[in-house]
Backbone as ProteinMPNN parsed JSONL, in Angstrom:
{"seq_chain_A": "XXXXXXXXXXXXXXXXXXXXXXXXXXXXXXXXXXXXXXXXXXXXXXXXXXXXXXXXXXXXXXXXXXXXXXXXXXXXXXXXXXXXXXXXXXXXXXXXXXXXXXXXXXXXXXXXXXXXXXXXXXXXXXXXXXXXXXXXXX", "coords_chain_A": {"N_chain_A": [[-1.386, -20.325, 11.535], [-2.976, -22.685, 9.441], [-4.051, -23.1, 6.46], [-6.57, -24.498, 4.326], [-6.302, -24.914, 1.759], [-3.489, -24.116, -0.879], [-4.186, -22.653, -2.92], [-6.481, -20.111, -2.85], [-10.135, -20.202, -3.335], [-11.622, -18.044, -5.825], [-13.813, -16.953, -4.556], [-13.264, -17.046, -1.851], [-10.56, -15.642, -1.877], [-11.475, -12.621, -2.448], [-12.939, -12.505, -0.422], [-10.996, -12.323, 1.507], [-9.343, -10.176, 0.8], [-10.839, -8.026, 1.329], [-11.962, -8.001, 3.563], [-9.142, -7.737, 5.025], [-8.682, -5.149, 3.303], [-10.66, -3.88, 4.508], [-9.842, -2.94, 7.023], [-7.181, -2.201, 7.249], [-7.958, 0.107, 5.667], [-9.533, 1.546, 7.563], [-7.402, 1.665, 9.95], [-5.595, 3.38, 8.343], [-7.176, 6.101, 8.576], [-7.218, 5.832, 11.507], [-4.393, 6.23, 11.943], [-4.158, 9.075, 10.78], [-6.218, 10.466, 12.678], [-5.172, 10.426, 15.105], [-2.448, 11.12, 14.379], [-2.735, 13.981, 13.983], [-3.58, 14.898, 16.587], [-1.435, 14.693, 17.483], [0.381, 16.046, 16.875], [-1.026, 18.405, 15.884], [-3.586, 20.462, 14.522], [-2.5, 22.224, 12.693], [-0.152, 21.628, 11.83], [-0.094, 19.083, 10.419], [-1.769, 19.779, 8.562], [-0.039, 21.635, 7.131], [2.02, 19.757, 6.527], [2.12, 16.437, 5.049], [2.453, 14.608, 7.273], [1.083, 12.546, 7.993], [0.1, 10.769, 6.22], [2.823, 10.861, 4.576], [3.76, 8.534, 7.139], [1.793, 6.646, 6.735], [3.009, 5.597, 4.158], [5.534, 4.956, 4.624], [5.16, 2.918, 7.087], [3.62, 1.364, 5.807], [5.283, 0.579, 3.894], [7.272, -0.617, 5.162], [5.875, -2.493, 6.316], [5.175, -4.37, 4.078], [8.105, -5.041, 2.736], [8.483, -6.665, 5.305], [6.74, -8.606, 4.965], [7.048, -9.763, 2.308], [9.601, -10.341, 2.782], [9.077, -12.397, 5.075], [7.569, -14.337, 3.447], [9.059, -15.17, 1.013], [10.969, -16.339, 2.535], [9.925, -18.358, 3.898], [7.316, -19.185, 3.431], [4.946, -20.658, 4.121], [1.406, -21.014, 3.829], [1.343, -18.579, 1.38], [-0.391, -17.61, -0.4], [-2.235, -17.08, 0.69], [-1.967, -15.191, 2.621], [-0.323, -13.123, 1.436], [-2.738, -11.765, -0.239], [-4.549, -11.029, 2.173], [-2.708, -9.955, 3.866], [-1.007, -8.313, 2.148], [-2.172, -7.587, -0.163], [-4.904, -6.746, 0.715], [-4.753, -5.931, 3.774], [-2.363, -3.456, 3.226], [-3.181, -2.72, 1.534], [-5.435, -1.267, 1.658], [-3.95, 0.557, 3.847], [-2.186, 1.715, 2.632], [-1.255, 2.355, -1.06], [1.118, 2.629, -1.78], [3.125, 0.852, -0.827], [3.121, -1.127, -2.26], [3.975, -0.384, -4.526], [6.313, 0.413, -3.767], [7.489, -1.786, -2.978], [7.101, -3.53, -5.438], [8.575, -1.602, -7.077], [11.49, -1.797, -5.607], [11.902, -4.433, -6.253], [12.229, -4.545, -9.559], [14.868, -2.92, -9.387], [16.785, -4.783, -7.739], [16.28, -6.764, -9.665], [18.407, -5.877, -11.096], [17.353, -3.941, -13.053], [17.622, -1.433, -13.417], [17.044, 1.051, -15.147], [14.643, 0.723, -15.705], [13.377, 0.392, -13.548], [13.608, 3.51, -12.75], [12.399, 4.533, -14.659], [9.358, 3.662, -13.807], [9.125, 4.65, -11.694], [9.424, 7.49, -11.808], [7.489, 7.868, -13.697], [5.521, 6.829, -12.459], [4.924, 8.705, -10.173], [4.996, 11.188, -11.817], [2.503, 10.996, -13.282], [0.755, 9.826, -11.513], [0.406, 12.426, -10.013], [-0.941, 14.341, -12.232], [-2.924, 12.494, -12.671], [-4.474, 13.172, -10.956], [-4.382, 15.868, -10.63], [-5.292, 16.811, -13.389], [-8.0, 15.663, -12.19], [-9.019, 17.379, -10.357], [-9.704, 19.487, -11.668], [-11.448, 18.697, -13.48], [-13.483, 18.438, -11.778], [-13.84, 20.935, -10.897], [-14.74, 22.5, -12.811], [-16.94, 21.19, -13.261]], "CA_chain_A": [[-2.705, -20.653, 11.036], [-3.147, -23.274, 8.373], [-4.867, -23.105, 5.231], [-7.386, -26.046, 4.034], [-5.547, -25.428, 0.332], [-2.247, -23.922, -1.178], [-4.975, -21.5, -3.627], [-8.054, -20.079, -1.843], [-11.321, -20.063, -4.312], [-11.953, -16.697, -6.065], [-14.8, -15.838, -2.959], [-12.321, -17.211, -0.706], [-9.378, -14.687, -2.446], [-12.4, -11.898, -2.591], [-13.319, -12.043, 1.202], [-9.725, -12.098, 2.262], [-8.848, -8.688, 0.072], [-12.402, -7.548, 1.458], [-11.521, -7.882, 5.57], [-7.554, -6.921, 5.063], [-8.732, -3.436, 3.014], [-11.864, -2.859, 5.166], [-9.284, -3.073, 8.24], [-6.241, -1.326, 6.261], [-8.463, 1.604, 6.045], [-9.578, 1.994, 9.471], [-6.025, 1.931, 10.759], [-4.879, 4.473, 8.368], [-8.09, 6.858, 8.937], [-6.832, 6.496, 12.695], [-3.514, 7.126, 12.123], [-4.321, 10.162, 10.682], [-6.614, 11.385, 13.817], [-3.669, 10.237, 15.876], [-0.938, 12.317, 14.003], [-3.338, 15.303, 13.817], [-4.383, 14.452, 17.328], [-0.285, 14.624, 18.583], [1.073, 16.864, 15.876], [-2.173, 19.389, 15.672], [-4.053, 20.889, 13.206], [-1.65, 23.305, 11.582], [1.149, 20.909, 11.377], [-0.221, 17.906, 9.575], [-2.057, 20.407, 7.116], [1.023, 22.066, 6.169], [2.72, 18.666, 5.421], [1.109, 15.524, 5.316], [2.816, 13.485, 7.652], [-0.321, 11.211, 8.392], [0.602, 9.849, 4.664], [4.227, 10.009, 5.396], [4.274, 7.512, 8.155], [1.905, 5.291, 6.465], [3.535, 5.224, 3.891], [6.485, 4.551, 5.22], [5.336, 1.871, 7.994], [3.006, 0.525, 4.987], [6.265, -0.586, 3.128], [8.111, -1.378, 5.773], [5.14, -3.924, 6.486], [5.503, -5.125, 3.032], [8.825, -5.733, 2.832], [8.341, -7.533, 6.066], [5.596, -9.516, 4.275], [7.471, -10.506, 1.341], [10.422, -11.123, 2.535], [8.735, -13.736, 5.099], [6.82, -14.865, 2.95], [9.876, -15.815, 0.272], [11.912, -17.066, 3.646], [8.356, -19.275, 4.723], [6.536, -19.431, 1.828], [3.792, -21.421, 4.363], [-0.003, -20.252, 3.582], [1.659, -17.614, 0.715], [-1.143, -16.673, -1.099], [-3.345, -16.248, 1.678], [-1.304, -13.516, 3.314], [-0.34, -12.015, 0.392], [-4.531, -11.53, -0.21], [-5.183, -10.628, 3.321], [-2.055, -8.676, 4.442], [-0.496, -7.627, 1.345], [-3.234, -7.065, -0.971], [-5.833, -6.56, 1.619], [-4.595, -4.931, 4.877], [-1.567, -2.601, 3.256], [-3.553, -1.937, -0.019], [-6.623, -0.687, 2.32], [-3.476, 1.173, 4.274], [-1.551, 2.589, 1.881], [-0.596, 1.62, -2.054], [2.57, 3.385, -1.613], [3.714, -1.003, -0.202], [2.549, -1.947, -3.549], [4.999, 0.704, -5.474], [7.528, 0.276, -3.106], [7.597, -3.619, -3.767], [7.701, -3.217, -7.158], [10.315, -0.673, -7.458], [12.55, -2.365, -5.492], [12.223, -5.946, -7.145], [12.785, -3.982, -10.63], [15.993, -2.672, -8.446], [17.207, -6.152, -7.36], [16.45, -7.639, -10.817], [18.932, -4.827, -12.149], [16.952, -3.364, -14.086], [17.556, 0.041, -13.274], [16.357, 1.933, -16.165], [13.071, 0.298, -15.998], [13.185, 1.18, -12.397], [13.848, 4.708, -12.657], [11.18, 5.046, -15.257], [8.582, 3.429, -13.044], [8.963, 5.524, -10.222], [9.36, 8.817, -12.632], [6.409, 7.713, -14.417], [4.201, 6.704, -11.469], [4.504, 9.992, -9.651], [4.28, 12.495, -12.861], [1.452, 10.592, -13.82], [-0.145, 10.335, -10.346], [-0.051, 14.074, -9.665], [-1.449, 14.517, -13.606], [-4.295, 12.409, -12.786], [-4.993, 14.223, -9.788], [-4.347, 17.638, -11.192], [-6.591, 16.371, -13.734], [-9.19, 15.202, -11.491], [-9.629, 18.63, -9.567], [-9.708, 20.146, -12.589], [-12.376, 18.606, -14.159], [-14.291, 18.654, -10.232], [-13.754, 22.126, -10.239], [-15.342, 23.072, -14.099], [-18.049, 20.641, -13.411]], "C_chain_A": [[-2.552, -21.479, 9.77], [-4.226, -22.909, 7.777], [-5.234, -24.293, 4.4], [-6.4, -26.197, 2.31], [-4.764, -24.519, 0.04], [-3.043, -22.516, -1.913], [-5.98, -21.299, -2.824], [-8.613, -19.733, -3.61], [-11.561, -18.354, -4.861], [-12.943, -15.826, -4.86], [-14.426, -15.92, -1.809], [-11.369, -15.835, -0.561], [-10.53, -12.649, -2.011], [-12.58, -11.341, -1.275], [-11.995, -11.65, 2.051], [-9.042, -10.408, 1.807], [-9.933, -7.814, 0.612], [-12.055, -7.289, 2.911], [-10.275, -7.203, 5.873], [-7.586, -5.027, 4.642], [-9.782, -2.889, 3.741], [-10.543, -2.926, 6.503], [-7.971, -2.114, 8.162], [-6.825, 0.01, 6.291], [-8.827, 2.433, 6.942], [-7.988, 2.428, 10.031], [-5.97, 3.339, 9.878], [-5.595, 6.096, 8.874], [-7.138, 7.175, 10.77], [-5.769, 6.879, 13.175], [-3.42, 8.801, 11.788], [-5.063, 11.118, 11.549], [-5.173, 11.279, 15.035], [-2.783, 11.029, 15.685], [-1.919, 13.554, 14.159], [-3.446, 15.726, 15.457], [-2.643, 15.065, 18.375], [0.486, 15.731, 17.842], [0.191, 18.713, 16.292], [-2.446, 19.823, 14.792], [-3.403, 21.381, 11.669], [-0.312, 22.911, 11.275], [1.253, 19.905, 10.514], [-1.187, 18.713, 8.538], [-0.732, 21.183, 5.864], [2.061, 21.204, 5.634], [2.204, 17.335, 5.696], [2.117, 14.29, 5.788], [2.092, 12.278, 7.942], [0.343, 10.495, 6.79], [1.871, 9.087, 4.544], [4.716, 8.744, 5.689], [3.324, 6.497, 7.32], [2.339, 4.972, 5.024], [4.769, 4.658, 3.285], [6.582, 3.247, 6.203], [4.645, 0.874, 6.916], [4.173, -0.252, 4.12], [7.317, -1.015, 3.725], [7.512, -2.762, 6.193], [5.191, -4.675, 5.625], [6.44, -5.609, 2.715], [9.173, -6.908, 4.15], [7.687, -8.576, 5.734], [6.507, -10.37, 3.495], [8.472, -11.213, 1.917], [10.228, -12.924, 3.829], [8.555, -15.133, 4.311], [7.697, -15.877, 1.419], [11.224, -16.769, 1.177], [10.764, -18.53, 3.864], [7.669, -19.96, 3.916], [5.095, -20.174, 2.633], [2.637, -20.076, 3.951], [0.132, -18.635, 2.357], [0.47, -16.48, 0.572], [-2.075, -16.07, -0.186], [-3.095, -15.019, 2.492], [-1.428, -13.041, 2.879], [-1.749, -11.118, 0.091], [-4.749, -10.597, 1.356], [-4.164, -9.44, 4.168], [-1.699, -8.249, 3.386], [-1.41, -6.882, 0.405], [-4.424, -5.895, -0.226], [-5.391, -5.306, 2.632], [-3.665, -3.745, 4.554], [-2.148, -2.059, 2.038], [-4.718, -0.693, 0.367], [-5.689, 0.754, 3.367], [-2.724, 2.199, 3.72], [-0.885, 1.666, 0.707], [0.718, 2.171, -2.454], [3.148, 2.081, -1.438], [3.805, -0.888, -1.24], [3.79, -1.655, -4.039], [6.01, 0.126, -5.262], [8.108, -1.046, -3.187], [7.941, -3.887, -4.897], [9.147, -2.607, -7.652], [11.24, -1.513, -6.986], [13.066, -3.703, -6.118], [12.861, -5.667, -8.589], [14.357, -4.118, -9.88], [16.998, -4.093, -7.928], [17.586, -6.976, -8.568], [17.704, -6.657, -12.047], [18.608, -4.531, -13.39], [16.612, -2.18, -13.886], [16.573, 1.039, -13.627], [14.485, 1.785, -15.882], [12.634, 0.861, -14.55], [12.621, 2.268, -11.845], [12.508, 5.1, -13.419], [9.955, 4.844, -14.425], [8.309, 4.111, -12.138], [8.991, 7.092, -11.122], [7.424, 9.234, -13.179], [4.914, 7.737, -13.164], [3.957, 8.022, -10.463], [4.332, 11.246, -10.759], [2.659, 12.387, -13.318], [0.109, 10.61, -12.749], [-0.751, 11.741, -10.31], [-1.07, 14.447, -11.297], [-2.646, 13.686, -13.049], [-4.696, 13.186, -11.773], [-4.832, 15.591, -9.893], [-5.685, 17.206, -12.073], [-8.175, 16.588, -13.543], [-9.866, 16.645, -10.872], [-9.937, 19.663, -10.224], [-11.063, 19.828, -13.1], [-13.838, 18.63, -13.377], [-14.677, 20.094, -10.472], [-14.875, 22.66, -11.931], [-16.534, 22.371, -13.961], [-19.319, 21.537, -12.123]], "O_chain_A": [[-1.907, -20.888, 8.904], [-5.229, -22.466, 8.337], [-4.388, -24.997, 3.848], [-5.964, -27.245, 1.833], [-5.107, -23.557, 0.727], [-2.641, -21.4, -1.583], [-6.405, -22.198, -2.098], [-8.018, -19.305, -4.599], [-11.656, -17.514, -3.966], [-12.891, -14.669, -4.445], [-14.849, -15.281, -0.845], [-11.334, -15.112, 0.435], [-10.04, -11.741, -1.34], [-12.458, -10.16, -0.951], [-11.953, -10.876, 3.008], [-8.365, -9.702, 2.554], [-9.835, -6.653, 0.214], [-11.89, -6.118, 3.253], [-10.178, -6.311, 6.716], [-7.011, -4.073, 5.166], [-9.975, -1.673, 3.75], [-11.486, -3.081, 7.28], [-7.8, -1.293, 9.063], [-6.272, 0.948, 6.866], [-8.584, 3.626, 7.128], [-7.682, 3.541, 10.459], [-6.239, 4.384, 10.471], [-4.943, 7.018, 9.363], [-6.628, 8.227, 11.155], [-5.625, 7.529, 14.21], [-2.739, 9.6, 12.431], [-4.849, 12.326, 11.452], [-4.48, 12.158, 15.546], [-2.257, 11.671, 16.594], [-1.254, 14.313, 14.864], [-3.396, 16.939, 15.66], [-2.624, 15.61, 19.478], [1.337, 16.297, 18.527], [0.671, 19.743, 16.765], [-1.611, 19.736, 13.892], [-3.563, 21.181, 10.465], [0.514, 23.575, 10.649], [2.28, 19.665, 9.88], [-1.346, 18.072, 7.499], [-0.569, 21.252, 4.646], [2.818, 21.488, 4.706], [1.797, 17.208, 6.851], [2.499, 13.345, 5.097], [2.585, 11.161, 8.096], [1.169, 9.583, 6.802], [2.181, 7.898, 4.463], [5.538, 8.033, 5.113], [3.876, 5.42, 7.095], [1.932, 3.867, 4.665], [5.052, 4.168, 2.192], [7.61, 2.574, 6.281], [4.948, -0.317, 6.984], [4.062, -1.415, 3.731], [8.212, -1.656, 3.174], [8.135, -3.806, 6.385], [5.265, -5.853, 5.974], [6.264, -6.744, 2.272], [9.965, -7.838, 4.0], [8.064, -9.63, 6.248], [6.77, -11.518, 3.854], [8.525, -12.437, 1.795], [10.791, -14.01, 3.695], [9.004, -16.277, 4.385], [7.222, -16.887, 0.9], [12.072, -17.536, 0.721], [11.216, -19.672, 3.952], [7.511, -21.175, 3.798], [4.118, -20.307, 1.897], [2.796, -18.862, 3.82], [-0.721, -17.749, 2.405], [0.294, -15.334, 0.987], [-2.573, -14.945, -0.217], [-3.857, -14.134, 2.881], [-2.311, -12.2, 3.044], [-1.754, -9.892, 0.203], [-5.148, -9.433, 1.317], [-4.53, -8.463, 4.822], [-2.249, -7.148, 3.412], [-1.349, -5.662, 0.259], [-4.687, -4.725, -0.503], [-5.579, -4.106, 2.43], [-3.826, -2.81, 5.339], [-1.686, -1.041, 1.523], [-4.917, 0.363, -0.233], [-6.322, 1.764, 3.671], [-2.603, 3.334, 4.181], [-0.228, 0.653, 0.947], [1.193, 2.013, -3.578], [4.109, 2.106, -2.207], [4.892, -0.373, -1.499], [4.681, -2.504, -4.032], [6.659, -0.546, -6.063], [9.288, -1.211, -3.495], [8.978, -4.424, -5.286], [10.179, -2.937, -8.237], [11.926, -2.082, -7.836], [14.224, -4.006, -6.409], [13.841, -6.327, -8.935], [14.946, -5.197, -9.807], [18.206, -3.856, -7.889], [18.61, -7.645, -8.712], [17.811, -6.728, -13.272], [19.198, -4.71, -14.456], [15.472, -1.769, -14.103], [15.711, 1.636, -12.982], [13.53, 2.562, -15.896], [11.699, 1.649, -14.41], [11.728, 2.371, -11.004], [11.664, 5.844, -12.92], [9.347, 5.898, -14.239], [7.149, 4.19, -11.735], [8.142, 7.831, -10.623], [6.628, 10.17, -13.101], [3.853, 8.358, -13.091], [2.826, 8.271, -10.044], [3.57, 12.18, -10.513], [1.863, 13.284, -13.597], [-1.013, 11.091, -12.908], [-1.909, 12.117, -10.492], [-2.156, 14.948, -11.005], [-3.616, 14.437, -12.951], [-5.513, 14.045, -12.108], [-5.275, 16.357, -9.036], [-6.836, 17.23, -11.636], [-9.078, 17.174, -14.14], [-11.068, 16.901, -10.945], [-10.378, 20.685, -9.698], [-11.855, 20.769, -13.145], [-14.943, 18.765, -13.901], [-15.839, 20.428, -10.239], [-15.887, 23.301, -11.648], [-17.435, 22.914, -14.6], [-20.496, 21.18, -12.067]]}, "name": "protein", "num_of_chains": 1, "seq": "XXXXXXXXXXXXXXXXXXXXXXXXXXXXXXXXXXXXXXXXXXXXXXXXXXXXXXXXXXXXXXXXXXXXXXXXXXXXXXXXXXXXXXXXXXXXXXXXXXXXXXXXXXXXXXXXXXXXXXXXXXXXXXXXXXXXXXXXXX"}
């Protein structure tokens, strides 16, 4: 598929992050009736493989993304927007992380690495402890 220009327009960029995460979310919603669906009730409550897998297939799609996309480089940004941003951000931001971390990782920069991924899950669970916390008193 070509692209009329190299940048799309901010309502261009907008609609493409807009169709990829409304579509991103559907899938993962139905992977999760799917795993519940083949697994059953009392197996995907006691560990959340629906999350798991996506995201696990969510950054295996991303590194599929990127590393096209630094092999190809045609129509970049518009993927990036529509599958990367869009369809795996709407699927799971676990890609995102996982992108990140590893480029840290590549750029040997370990430390910074290690903190990132330390940091982004103590801090996760803390806002979400947090959050149910302040749900639960309200």
């Amino acid at each position: 598929m070509a692209f009329p220009s190299p940048i799309p327009s901010p309502l261009a960029a907008s609609a493409m992050v807009f169709a990829g995460g409304g579509a991103g979310a559907v899938l993962r919603y139905q992977l999760g009736r799917t795993m519940t669906h083949w697994l059953g009730p009392n197996v995907v409550t006691a560990f959340p493989w629906a999350t798991l897998a996506a995201n696990v297939t969510g950054s295996l799609a991303m590194g599929l993304l990127a590393g096209y996309l630094a092999r190809f480089g045609t129509g970049g940004e518009h993927w990036r927007l529509l599958i990367g941003v869009g369809l795996l951000g709407g699927f799971t931001t676990f890609s995102a992380f996982s992108l990140e971390l590893m480029l840290l990782i590549e750029r040997g920069q370990a430390g910074s690495a290690l903190s990132y991924a330390a940091i982004s899950v103590l801090a996760g669970l803390t806002g979400l402890y947090v959050g149910l916390i302040a749900m639960r008193l309200a």
